[in-house]
Residue, then its C-alpha position, 0 to 999 in steps of 0.5 A: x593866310x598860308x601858303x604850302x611852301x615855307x615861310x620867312x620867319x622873325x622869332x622875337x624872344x622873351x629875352x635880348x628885348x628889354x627897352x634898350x634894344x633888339x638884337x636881330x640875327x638870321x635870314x640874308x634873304x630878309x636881311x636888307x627889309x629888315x634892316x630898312x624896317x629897323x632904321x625907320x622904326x628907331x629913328x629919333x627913338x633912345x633905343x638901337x636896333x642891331x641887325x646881322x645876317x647869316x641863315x635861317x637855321x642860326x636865326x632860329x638859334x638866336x631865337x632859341x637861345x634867347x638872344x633875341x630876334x632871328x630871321x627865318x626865311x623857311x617853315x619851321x621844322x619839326x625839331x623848332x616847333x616849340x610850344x608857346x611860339x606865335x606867328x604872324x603873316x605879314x608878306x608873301x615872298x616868290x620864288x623865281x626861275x631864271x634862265x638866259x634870254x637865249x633861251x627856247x624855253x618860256x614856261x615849265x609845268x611843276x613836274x618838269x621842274x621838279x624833274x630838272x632839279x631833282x637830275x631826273x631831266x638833264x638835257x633842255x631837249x626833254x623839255x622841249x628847248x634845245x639839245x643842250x646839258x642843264x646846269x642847275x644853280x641855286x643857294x645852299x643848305x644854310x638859306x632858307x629859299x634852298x628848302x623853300x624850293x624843295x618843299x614847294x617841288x617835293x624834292x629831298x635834296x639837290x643832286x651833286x650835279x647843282x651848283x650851290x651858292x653862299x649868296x642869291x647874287x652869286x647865282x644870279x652872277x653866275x647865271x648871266x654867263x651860263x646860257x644853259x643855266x637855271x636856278x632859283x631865286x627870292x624874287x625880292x632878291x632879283x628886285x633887288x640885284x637887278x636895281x643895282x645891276x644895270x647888265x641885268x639881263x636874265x629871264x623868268x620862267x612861267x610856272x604851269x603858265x603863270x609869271x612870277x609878277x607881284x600880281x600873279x603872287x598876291x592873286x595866289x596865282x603864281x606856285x612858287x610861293x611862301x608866307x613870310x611870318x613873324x613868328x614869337x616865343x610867346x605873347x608879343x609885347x613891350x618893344x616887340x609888339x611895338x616892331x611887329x605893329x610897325x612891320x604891319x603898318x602903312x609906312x611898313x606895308x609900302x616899304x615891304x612891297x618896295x623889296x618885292x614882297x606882299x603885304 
């Protein structure tokens, strides 16, 4: 099933996989369920697991370097889509407005977001809140919920005007103390935060009047949505498949939604 955002990808290389281990680099969005997934799968088991999070644009060079295991939390762009890559669906990721609880607004159309973040709409007033400036937060280049956003609204890139962020908690800190703020964010990284943040206060947007629930998404209600793949250079096998069949099993099922996301 696929979604026309962007998509979470885990690349499985054919090397960095021998029987000894996977090296896994890449997405900080998918780093803590991939690292939980890795923990579970290798206990008791003579093998390690070794998960590091940085972007989505050095997963995929991890990947394709041979290195091993790279996260990806976007689709792929043209220059990655090589031959012999497989991929596999095994969750759907939202992707939340979040604005102050003061604020007037309780939904927005996709136009009137896309005219917001793209700076063509710069005053909460024009889209019928009040008569103040809009600051426009969310996370930088190098994450993949950043094209993620852009390719869902249609956007090129951000105007100077939005402040960008090395980490979704950033944004979420930030917006806790701007009352004329929005951005964008994982969901299952605000089910995270807002786990560890008892202050947590911020309030989602509806989305041509749909919310941003764990329903609303399984139903394929909500717009702001993006598969998450893994996604192999070539055929899995051996200690991958093995991983993928875990990912995609019961116990695997449950923990995925226990961090927000759709099996």
């Amino acid at each position: 099933m696929y979604f026309r955002t962007a998509v979470f990808i885990l690349f499985l290389s054919s090397f960095g996989l021998g029987q000894n281990g996977l090296e896994i680099k890449g997405s900080s969005t998918m780093y803590p369920l991939i690292n939980k997934l890795a923990q579970l799968y290798s206990q008791g088991k003579d093998f390690q697991i070794n998960v590091e999070q940085s972007s989505s644009s050095k997963g995929v060079a991890h990947a394709a370097s041979g290195g091993g295991v790279g996260l990806c939390s976007r689709g792929l762009k043209k220059s990655e889509q090589v031959d012999g890559i497989t991929a596999v669906h095994i969750a759907s990721d939202g992707i939340m407005l979040l604005v102050s609880p003061t604020n007037q607004i309780k939904s927005l159309t996709l136009l009137q977001a896309n005219e917001i973040f793209s700076g063509k709409v710069s005053n909460w007033a024009e889209v019928g809140g009040a008569d103040s400036a809009i600051t426009c937060y969310g996370p930088n280049e190098k994450h993949g919920t950043h094209g993620a956003f852009l390719d869902i609204l249609k956007i090129g890139s951000c105007p100077e005007s939005t402040t960008l962020f090395d980490s979704q908690e950033e944004i979420l800190n930030e917006l806790m103390n701007d009352s004329n703020g929005v951005g964008w964010v994982s969901v299952g990284s605000v089910l995270q935060y807002s786990k560890n943040n008892s202050s947590f206060n911020l309030r989602p947007l509806a989305i041509e009047g749909v919310k941003p629930t764990l329903a609303s998404i399984k139903q394929g209600k909500y717009p702001l949505v993006r598969p998450l793949l893994l996604v192999l250079s070539g055929e899995p096998e051996g200690l991958a498949q093995d991983f993928i069949s875990f990912a995609k099993s019961k116990q695997g099922n449950t923990l995925i939604t226990s961090f927000g996301f759709i099996p």
